[in-house]
N, C-alpha and C positions, 0 to 999 in steps of 0.2 A: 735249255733256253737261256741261257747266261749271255749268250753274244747279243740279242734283243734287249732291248730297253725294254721295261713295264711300266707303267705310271705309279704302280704300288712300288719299284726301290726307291731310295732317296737318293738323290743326285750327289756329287758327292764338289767341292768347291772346294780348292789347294788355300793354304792360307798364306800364299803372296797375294792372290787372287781376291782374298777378305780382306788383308790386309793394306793392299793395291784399291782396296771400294773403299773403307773407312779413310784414309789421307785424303780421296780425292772429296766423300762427302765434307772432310773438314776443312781443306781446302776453300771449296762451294760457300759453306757459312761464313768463311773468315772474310771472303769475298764482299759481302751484303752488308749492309748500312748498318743493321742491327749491333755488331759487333762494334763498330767506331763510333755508335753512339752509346754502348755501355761505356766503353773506354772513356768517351769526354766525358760522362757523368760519374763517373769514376775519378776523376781528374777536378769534376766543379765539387764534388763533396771533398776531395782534400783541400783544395784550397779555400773554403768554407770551416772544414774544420780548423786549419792552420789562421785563419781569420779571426775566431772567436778567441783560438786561444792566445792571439797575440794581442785582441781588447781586455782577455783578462789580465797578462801579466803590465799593457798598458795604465791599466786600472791599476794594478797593486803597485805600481811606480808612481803613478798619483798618489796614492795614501802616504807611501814614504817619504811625499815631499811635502805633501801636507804634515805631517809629523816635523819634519826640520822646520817650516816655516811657524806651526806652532810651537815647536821646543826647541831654539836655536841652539841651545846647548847638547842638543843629541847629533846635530850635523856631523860631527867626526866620528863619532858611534857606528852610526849608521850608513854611513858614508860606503863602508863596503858590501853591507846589504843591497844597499840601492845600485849601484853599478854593477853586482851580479845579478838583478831584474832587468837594470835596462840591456843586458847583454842577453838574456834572454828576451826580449823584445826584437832583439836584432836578430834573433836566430827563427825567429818564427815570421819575421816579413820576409815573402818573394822577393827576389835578388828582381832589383828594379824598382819595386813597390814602395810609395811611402810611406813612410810613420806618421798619425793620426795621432794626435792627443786626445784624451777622456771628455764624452760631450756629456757637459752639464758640469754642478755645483760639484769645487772639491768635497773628497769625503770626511767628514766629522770627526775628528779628535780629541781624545777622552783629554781633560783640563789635567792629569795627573799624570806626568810621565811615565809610571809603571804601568797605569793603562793602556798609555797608548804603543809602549812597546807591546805587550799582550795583544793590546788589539792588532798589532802587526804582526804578531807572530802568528795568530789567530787566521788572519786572511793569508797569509802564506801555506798553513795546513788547508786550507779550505781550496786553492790551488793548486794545489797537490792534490789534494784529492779528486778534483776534476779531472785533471790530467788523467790520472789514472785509471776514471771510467772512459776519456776518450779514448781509450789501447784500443778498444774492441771495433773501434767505427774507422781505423788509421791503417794507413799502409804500411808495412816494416820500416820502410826509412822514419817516416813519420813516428811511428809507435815507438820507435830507438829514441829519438829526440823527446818528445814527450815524455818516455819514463824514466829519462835522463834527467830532465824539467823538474818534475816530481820528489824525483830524489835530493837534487837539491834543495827544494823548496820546503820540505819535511827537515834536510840539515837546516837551514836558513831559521827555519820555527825554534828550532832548538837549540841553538846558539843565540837567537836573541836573547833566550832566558839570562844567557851570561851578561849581557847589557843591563837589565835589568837589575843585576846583583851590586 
């Protein structure tokens, strides 16, 4: 009875024929809204996250100017600190997008110049470190740039100490 089909064999399915079903089911999905609406929300959280991290490094370009405007003697000092933040400001605005200055009162600087380089060294780790927990929520390109960010900004902490000396 081999030339009869039964309902008890199992049918038997070539795997161009499987493989011919799963392309066309994926196909089908890539087709439906669903998929082009992860993608934009995927696309509004980068540039969400590329947002916040260019109010922080905006902000910490604020402290450094508040820092020259309260210790005008640190302006040359510091001079190349502050123009490798604003350069990272510029790499985290969308090509188009403008740059926004820090809303509200500058931020407070210690009356003693060893402080307030500290304090700046201070908010560049703290910088860094955020970056570094954004890795996880960023897309490769982004996550490249950000632990690039980072890296710098850990150097930047630590060569201020030399300012200091």
């Amino acid at each position: 009875m081999r030339g009869t089909m039964s309902s008890a064999e199992p049918s038997t399915v070539s795997r161009r024929s499987l493989l011919a079903g799963v392309l066309l089911a994926g196909a089908l999905t890539g087709c439906t809204s669903g998929g082009g609406d992860a993608a934009a929300e995927a696309a509004a959280s980068t540039r969400g996250l590329r947002r916040r991290e260019a109010r922080e490094s905006t902000a910490l370009l604020a402290r450094y100017e508040a820092t020259v405007s309260a210790h005008p003697s640190l302006a040359g000092p510091l001079t190349p600190f502050r123009d490798v933040v604003s350069a990272h400001v510029g790499a985290l605005h969308e090509p188009g997008e403008e740059t926004t200055g820090v809303a509200g009162a500058p931020p407070e600087v210690p009356a003693a110049k060893e402080q307030a380089i500290a304090a700046l060294a201070e908010a560049e780790r703290r910088a860094a470190e955020e970056r570094l927990r954004a890795l996880t929520d960023a897309p490769p390109e982004l996550a490249r740039l950000l632990a690039s960010l980072a890296a710098a900004g850990e150097v930047q902490a630590h060569l201020l100490n030399e300012v200091r000396a």
